[in-house]
Phi, psi and omega in degrees: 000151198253110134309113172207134237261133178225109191050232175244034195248178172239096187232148178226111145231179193252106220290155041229053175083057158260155180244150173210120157307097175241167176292158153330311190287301179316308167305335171284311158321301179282321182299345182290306194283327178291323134325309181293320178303313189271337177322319226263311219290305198293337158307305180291000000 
């Protein structure tokens, strides 16, 4: 996966070159759940 910062969006792509925009609010959104995914992985 590519990250990559455009203004003030956020994209990430994926191979095999699909794209996803997200807004700032989103972006903060998934860092929150990936955050939450590795506490619980790592917990265990």
């Amino acid at each position: 996966m590519t990250v990559l910062v455009v203004g003030d969006r956020v994209a990430l792509v994926l191979p095999p070159g699909d794209t996803t925009v997200l807004t700032p609010d989103e972006a903060d959104a998934l860092a929150h759940l990936l955050d939450t995914a590795a506490d619980h992985a790592t917990a265990r």
